[in-house]
C-alpha positions as a Markdown table, in Angstrom:
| # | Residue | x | y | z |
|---|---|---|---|---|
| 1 | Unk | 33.7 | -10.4 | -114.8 |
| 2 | Unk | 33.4 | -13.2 | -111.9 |
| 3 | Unk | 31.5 | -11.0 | -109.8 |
| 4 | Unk | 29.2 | -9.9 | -112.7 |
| 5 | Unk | 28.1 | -13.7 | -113.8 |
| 6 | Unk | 27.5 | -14.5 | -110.0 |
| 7 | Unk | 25.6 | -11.0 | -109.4 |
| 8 | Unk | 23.8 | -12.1 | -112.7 |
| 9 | Unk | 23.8 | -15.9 | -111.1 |
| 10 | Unk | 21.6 | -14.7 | -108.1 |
| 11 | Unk | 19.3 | -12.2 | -109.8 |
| 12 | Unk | 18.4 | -15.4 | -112.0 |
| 13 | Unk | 17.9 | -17.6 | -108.5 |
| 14 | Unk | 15.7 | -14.8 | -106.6 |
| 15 | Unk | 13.8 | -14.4 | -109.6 |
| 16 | Unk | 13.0 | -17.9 | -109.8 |
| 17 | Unk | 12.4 | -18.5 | -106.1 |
| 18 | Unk | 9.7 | -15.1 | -106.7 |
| 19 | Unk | 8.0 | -17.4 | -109.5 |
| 20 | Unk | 8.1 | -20.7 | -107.4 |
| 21 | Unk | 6.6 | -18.9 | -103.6 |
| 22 | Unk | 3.6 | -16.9 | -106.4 |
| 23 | Unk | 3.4 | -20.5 | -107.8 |
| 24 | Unk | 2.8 | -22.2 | -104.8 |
| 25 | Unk | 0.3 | -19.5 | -103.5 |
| 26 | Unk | -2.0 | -19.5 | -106.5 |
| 27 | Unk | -2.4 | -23.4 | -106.3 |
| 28 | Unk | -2.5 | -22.9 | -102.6 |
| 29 | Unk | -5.5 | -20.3 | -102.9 |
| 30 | Unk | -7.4 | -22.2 | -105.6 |
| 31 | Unk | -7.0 | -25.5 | -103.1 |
| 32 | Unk | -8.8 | -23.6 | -100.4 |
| 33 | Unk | -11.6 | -22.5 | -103.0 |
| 34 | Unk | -12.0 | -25.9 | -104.7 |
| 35 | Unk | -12.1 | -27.7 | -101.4 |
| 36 | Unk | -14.9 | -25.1 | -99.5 |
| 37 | Unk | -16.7 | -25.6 | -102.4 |
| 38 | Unk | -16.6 | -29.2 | -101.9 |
| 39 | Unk | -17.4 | -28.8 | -98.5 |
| 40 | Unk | -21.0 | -26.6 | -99.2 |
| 41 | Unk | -22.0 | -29.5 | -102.3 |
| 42 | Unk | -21.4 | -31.9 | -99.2 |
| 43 | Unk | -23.7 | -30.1 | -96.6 |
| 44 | Unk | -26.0 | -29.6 | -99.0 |
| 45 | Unk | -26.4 | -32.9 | -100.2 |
| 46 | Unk | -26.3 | -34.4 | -97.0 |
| 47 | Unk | -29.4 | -32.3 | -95.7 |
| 48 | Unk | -31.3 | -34.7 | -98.3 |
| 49 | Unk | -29.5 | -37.7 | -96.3 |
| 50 | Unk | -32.6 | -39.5 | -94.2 |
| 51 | Unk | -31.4 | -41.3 | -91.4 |
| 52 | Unk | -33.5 | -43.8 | -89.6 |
| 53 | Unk | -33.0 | -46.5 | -87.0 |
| 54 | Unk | -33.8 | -50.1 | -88.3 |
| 55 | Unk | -32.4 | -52.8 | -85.9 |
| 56 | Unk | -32.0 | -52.4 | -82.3 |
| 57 | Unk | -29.5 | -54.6 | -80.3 |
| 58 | Unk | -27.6 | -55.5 | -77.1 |
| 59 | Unk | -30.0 | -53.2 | -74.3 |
| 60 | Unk | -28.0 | -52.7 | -70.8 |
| 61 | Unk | -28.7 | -50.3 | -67.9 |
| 62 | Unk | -25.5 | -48.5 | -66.4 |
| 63 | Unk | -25.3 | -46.1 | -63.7 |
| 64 | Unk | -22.4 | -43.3 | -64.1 |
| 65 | Unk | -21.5 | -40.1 | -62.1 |
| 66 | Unk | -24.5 | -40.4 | -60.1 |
| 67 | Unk | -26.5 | -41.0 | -63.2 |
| 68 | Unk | -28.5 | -43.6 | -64.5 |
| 69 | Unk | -28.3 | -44.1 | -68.6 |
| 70 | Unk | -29.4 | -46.9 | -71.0 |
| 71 | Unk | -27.2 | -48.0 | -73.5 |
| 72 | Unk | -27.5 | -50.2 | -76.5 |
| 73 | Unk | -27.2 | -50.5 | -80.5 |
| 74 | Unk | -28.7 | -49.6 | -83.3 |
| 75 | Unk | -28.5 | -49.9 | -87.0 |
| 76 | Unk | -28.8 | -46.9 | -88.8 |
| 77 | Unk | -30.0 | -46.7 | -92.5 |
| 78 | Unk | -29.1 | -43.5 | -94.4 |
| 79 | Unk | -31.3 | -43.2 | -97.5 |
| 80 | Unk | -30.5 | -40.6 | -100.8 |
| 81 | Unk | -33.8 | -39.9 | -101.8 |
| 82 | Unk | -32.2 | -38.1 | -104.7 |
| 83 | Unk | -31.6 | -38.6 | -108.0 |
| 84 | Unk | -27.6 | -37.4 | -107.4 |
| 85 | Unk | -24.9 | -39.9 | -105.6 |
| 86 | Unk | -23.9 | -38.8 | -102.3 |
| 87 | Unk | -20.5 | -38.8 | -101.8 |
| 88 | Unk | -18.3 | -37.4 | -99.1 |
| 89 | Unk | -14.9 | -39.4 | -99.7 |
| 90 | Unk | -13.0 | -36.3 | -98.4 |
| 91 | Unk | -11.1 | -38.1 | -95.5 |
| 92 | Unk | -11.8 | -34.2 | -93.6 |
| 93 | Unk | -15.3 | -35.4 | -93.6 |
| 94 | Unk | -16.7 | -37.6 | -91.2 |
| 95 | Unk | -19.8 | -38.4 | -89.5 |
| 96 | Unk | -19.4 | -38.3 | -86.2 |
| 97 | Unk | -22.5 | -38.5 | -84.0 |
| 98 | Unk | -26.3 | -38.7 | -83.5 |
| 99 | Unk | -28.3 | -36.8 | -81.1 |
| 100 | Unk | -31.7 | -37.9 | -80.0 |
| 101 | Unk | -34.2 | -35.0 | -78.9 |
| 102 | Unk | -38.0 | -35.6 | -77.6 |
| 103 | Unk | -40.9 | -33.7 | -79.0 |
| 104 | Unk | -40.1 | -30.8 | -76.8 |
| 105 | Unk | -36.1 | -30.4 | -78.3 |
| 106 | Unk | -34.9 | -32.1 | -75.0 |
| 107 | Unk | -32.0 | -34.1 | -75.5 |
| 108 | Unk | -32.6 | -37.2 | -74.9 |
| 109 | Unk | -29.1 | -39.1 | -75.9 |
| 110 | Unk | -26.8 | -39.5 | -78.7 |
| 111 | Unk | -24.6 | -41.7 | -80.8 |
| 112 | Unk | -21.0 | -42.0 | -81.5 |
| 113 | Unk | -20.6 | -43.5 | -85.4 |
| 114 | Unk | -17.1 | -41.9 | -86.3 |
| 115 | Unk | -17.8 | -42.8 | -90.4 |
| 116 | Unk | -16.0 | -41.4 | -92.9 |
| 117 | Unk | -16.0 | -41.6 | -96.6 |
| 118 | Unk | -19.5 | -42.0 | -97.0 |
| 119 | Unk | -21.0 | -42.8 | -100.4 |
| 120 | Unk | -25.0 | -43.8 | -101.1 |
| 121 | Unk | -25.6 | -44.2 | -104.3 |
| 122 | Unk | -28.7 | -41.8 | -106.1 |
| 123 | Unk | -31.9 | -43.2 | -104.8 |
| 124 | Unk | -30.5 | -46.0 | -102.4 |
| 125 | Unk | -29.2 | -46.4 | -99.2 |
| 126 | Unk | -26.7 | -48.0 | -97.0 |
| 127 | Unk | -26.9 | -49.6 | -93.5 |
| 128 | Unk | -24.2 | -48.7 | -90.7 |
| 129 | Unk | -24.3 | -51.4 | -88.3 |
| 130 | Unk | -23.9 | -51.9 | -84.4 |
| 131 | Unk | -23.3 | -47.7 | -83.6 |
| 132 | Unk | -23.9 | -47.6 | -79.4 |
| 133 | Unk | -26.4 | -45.2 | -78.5 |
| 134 | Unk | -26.3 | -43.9 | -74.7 |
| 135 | Unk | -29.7 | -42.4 | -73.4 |
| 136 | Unk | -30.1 | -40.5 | -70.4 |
| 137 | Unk | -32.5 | -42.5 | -68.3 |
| 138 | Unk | -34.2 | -40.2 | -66.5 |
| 139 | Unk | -35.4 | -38.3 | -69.8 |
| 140 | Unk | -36.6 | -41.7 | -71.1 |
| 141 | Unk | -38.5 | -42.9 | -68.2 |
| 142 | Unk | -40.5 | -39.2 | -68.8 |
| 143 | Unk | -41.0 | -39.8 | -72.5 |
| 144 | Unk | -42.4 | -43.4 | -71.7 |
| 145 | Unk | -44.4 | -42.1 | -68.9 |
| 146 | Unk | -46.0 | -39.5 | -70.9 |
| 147 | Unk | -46.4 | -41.9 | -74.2 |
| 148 | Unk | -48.4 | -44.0 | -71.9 |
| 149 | Unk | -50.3 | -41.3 | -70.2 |
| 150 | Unk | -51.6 | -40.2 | -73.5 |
| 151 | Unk | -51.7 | -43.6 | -75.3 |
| 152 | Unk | -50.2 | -41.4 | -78.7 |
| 153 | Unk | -46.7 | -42.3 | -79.6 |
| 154 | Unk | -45.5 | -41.2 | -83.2 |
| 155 | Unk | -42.1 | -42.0 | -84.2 |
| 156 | Unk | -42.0 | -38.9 | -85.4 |
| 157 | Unk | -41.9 | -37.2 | -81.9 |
| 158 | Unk | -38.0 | -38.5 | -81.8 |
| 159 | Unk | -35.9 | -36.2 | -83.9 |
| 160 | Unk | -32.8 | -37.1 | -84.9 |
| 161 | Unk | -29.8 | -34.5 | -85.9 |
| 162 | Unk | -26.5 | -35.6 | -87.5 |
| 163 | Unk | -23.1 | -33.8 | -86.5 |
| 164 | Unk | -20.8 | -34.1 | -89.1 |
| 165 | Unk | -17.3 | -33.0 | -89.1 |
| 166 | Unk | -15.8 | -31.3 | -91.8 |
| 167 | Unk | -12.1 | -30.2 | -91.8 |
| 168 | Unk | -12.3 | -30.4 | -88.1 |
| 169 | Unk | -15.5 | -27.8 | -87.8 |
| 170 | Unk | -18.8 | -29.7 | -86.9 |
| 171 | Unk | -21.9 | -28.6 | -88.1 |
| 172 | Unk | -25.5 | -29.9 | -87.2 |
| 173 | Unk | -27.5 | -31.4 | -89.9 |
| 174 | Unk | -31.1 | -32.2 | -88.9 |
């Protein structure tokens, strides 16, 4: 009779142990679904995301590894030109730098921010203050050169492309 109740004892425990591991997967699988779904409503809202530069700050000339870079800071201003809040309060996601290119996609620097839980409200914007740009000098001095040669600078000749990390995978966002 003992052995019976403790045969009977551990069906009841294995049986329960099955429950709680299927448990535990199905939450675990809907997690992963829930939060990649996340992640694609971020990337798409953040392609709407405008970035622009509005105050510049603290220029210095360095010379590193044989080569000569400009660094200083610059406020950025991310705009929402939508009618939805942006929101990426995920910790996983974080905005991580800024890459400068010239007319002709040549990179011409970038930007370390490192911000994370980003929120803009719908049709507004927020300012991220003091972020250190670093430009390579020698593309610079080329750009300048060949603004001056031609008398035609457009802002819009500098493009700039975000790199935003999202549990741990970056992708480009221009």
């Amino acid at each position: 009779m003992l052995a019976n109740s403790q045969n009977l004892y551990l069906k009841i425990k294995e049986m329960s142990l099955k429950k709680i591991v299927i448990g535990v997967g199905i939450v675990g699988v809907a997690g992963y679904f829930f939060l990649e779904y996340k992640v694609k409503k971020i990337i798409e809202q953040f392609e709407f995301v405008k970035i622009y530069p509005v105050a510049f700050k603290k220029l210095d000339a360095k010379w590193n590894d044989g080569k000569p870079f400009v660094t200083f800071n610059l406020d950025f201003k991310l705009v929402n030109p939508t009618s939805e809040n942006f929101s990426a309060q995920i910790l996983a996601v974080t905005l991580k730098r800024i890459l400068f290119y010239d007319k002709k996609n040549i990179l011409l620097g970038s930007a370390n921010v490192n911000v994370s839980a980003v929120t803009i409200k719908a049709n507004s914007s927020i300012v991220i203050p003091n972020v250190p740009v670093k430009l390579d000098l020698q593309s610079a001095i080329t750009n300048i050169l060949s603004v001056v040669n031609t008398n035609n600078f457009n802002s819009n000749d500098i493009r700039m492309e975000a790199i935003v990390s999202i549990l741990g995978t970056e992708h480009k966002i221009s």
